[in-house]
N, C-alpha and C positions, 0 to 999 in steps of 0.2 A: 504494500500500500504506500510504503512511504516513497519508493525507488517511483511510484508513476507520480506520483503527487510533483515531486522532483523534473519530472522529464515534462511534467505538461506544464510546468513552471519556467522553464527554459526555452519552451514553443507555444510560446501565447497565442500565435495563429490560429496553430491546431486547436487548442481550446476556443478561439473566439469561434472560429466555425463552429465546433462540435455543439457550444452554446445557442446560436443563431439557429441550427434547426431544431432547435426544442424549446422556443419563442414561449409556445403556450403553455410549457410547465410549468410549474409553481415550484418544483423540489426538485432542482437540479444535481441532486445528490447520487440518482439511479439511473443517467443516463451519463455521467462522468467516471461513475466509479460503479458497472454494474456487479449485480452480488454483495453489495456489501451489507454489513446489518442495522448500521450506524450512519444517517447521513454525514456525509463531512460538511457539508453546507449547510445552513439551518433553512429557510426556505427560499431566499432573494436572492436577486441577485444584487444585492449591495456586498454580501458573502464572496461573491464572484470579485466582484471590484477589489477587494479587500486582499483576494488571494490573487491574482495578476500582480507583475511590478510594477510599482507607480511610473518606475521612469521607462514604461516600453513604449516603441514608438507606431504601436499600433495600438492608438487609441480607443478607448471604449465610446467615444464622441462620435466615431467617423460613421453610424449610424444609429439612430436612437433606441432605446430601449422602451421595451413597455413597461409602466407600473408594477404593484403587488396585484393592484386585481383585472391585469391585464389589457384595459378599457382604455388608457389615458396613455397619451404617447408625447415625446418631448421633440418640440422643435428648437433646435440647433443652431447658431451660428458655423457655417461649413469652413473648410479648410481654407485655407488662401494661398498667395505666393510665398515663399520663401523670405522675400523682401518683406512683406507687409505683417505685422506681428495685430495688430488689432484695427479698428475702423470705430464707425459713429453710424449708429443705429438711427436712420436718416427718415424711415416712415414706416408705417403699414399700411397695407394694401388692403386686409381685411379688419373685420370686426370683432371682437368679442359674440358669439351666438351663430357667427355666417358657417355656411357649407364649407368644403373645400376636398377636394381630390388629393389623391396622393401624385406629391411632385410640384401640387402646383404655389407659387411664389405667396407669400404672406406677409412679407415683409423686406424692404433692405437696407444694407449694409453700405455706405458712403467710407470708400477706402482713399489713399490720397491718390491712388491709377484711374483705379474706376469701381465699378458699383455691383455690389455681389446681390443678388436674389438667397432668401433664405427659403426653403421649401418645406412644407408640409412632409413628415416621413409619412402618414397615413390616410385616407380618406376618413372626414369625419365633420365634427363640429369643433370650432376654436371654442373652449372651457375658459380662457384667461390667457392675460398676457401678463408676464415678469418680469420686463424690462419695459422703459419707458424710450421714449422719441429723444432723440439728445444724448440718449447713454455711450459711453466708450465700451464697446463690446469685446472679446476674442474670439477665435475659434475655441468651441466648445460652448460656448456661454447659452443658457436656456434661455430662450425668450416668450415661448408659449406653450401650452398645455392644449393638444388636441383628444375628443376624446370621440371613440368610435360609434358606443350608444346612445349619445344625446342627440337630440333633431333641434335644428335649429327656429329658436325665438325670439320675435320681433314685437316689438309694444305697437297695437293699433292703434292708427292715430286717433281716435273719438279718444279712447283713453288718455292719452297727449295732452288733448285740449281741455278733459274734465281736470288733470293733474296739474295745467299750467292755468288755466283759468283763475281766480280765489271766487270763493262763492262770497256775492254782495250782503250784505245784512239785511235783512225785513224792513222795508219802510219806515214800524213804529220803533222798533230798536233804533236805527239811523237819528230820527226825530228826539228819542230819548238822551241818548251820549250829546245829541249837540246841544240841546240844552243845560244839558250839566258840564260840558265843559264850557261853555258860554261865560260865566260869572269869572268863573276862574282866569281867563283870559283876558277878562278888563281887569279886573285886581291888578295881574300880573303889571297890563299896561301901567295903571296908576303907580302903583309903586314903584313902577322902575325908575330911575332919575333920566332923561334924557341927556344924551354924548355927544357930540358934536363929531360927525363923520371923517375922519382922516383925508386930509387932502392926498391927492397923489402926488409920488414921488418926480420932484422936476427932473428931468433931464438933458443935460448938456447938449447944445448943438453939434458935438462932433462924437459924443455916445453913440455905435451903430446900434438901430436897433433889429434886432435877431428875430425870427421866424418865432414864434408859439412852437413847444415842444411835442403838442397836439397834431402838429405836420410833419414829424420827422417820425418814421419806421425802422427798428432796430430788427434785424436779421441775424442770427449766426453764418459766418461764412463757413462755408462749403468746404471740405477739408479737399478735395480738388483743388478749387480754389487756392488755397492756404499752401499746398504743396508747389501748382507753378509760380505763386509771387515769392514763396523760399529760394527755386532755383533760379528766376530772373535774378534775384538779389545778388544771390551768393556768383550768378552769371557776370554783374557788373563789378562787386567785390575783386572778384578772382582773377577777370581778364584783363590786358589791355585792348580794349577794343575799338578798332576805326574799323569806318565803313566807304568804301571808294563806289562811285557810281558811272553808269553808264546809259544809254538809250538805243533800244535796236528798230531796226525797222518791221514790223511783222508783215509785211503783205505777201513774202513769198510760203510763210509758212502757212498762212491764212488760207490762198492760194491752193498750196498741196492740200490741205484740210477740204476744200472746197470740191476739188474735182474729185474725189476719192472716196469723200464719205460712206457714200452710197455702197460701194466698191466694198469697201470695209468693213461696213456691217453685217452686209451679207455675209461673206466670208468667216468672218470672227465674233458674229454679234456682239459685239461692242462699239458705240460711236467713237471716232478718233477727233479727240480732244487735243489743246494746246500743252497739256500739264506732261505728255510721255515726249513731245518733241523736247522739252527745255529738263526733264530728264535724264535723254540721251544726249543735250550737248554736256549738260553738269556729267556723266559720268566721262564723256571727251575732255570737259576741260580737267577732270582730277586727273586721270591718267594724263595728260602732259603737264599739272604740276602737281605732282601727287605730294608736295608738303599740306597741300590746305585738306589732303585726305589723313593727315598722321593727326599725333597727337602729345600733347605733354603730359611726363606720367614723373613727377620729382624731379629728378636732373638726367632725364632721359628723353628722348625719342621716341614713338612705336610710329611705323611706317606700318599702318594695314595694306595689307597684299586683297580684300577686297573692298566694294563697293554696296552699301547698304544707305540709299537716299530715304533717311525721313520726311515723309509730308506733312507741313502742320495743318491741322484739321480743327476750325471752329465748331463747338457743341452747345448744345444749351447750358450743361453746364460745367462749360469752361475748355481749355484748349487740349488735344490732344494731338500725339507724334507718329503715328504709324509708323512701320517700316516696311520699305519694300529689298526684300534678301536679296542679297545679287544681282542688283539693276547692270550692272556690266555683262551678263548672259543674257538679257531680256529683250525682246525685241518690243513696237510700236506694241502692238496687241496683245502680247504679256503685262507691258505695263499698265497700261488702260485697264484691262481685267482688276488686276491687283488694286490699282487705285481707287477701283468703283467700289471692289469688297469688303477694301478695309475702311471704305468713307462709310459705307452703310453701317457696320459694325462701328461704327465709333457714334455717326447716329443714331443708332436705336440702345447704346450704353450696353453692346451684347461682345464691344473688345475685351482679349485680353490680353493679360502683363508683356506675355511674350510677343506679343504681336505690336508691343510699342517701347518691346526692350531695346537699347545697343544705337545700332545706327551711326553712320560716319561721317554724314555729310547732311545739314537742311534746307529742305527747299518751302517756302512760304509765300502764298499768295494774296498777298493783300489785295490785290485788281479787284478778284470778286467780291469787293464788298465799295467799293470804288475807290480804291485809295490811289493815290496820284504819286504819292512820294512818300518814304518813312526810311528809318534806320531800322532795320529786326536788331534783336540780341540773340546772341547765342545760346544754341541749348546743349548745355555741359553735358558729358565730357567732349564733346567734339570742338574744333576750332571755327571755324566759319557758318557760314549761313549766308543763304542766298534769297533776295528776297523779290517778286514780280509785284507788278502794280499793273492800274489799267490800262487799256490798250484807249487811247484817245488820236483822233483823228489832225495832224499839225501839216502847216507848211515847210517842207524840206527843200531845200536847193537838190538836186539830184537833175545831171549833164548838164548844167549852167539854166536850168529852168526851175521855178519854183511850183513845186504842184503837191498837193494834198496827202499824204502818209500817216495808214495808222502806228502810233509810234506807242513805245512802251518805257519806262524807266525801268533798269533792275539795280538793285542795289546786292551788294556783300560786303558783310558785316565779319571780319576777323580778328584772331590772336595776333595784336603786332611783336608780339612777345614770340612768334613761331615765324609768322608770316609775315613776311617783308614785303611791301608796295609793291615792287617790281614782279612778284607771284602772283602776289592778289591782282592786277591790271591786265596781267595775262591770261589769266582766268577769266576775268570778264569781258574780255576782245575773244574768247574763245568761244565764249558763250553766244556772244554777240554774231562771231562769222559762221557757227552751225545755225541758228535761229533764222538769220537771212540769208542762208543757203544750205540746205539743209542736203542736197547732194553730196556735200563734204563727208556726209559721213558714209555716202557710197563707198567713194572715193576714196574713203582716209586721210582725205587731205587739209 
């Protein structure tokens, strides 16, 4: 007895399993240890818990357990990244009393990447919640009590309005109290001494005066939020950062977009967009100056041997980085793909960690939102950033005449601590001579 007690102490697994199909026990004692005469577990499994090592790393969290009388089930805060040790329990979806399926989300979790769903383990009715909106949760952490035999109830509203209503007093009651408080109230007046009302406070001609505190709405920021104004921060803290500019022509890229679309979609169903051309000059210009692709790590160097361009992606709440892996093996219509999947996932808050880890290079498009001009910052740990703006229609001299071009300003924003002007201008004349001819990159040239 003692020798398996031992061995299934040192393979928590096997136990958890062997426990998991015998969910609707109560006496786990004859299906661990059969034959024996004496349970070794008294009936729970808190017994259970108790005999596992606390420090195994197959936790007893990673799927809920039932109760003593089997009915009530715990919902869970789930595992996370690696990186993310806890979150802020941001809302729930349901009610105290409502239905709910097994699987389906009840509640979530606001991490500082993005936003975890907590899900119901069972089909049933939510019993209670034991955590509140605002709390710093973990993985593990209990938030609700579902239970499987309660049906869900709702207060009718006639009931609503008998409870919020007050019932009026009878007429001759009414009639009675105000005359007996009536005396009383002149008294009170005679006797009181009359005050003379406080004048208001004057105030200086050059005192501002401030808004009523009745019009200003305080909010908790968004721990999203609160993690990209940490890394802009620590973004300007950390670098030196200039930003050199440029203007390219778009009509020829415009151009190829125009007569091809069609062409394109069919083939690849996906529309070809302007965001995969300035893609593939960014992955041309890092390969011909692959410093603005390294990076500083102490008093070293790293030259990455590949290419992962981040896209920065506006959300409602708040900015995320996608990565697209290996944009230097990708053609037109890989990137496009990739871009659409990872914008939709970053829309509907269904990204995750890995798919907006790492990244070596950014690209950011302020245009669509119409920005004409701006500096980006960097988003650490990389050096550069590369930033579009909109595409606006100007007069250009081009072969000694002056006629109409939609033109674009792009901006990059680098480490001058890494990157030296004469890289970074290179870079953007590289960017510039793929964009307005984009044959170059038939070519190679």
């Amino acid at each position: 007895m003692a020798s398996t007690l031992a061995r299934l102490a040192r393979r928590p697994v096997a136990t958890l399993f062997l426990l998991r199909s015998c969910r609707h026990a109560r006496n786990y004692s004859h299906y661990v240890f059969p034959g024996g005469n004496a349970p070794i577990f008294s009936n729970t499994m808190r017994d259970v818990k108790e005999f596992l090592p606390r420090d195994s790393p197959y936790r007893l969290w990673a799927r809920s357990f039932a109760s003593e009388n089997g009915d009530l089930f715990d919902a869970v805060v789930p595992q996370m990244a690696e990186s993310i040790t806890d979150g802020t329990l941001a809302t729930f979806l349901k009610k105290p009393g409502d239905r709910v399926e097994a699987d389906e989300p009840i509640a979530q979790v606001e991490t500082d990447k993005v936003t975890i769903d907590v899900n119901s383990p069972e089909a049933g009715v939510i019993q209670k919640f034991v955590a509140s909106e605002g709390d710093t949760v973990t993985p593990g952490t209990k938030i609700a009590v579902i239970s499987k035999s309660a049906s869900a109830t709702h207060v009718a509203p006639s009931e609503e309005k008998v409870d919020k209503v007050p019932a009026k007093p009878s007429p001759p009651a009414e009639k009675e109290n105000t005359d007996k408080q009536k005396p009383k109230v002149e008294t009170a007046a005679q006797e009181k001494p009359k005050i003379a009302s406080p004048a208001p406070p004057k105030t200086s001609a050059s005192e501002p005066q401030l808004p009523p505190k009745e019009r200003e709405r305080r909010v908790p920021m968004p721990r999203l939020r609160k993690r990209v104004a940490t890394r802009l921060k620590d973004s300007q803290n950390t670098f030196a950062m200039l930003t050199t500019f440029n203007e390219v022509d778009m009509t020829n890229l415009m151009k190829l977009r125009s007569d091809y679309k069609d062409a394109f979609l069919e083939k690849h169903g996906v529309k070809l967009g302007l965001m995969s051309g300035f893609v593939k000059a960014a992955v041309s210009g890092l390969q011909n100056q692959p410093i603005i692709n390294a990076v500083i790590d102490g008093e070293d160097i790293i030259y990455r041997e590949y290419i992962d361009i981040s896209i920065a992606v506006g959300t409602r709440k708040g900015l995320v980085v996608p990565v697209i892996r290996n944009a230097d093996k990708m053609n037109f219509a890989g990137i496009e793909k990739e871009i659409n999947t990872l914008a939709k996932k970053a829309n509907d808050g269904t990204i995750s960690i890995d798919e907006m880890a790492g990244g070596s290079f950014t690209i950011s498009n302020g245009g669509v939102y119409g920005s004409l001009l701006s500096t980006p910052i960097i988003n650490p740990p990389q050096s550069a950033i590369l930033g579009m703006h909109s595409i606006v229609s100007r007069p250009m001299v081009v072969d000694g005449n002056i006629v109409p071009r939609p033109m674009m300003y792009i901006a990059l924003t680098y480490d001058h601590r890494l990157i030296d002007g004469r890289e970074a201008v290179y870079f953007l004349r590289r960017i510039k001579d793929v964009v307005e001819d984009p044959r170059r990159l038939l070519l190679d040239l």
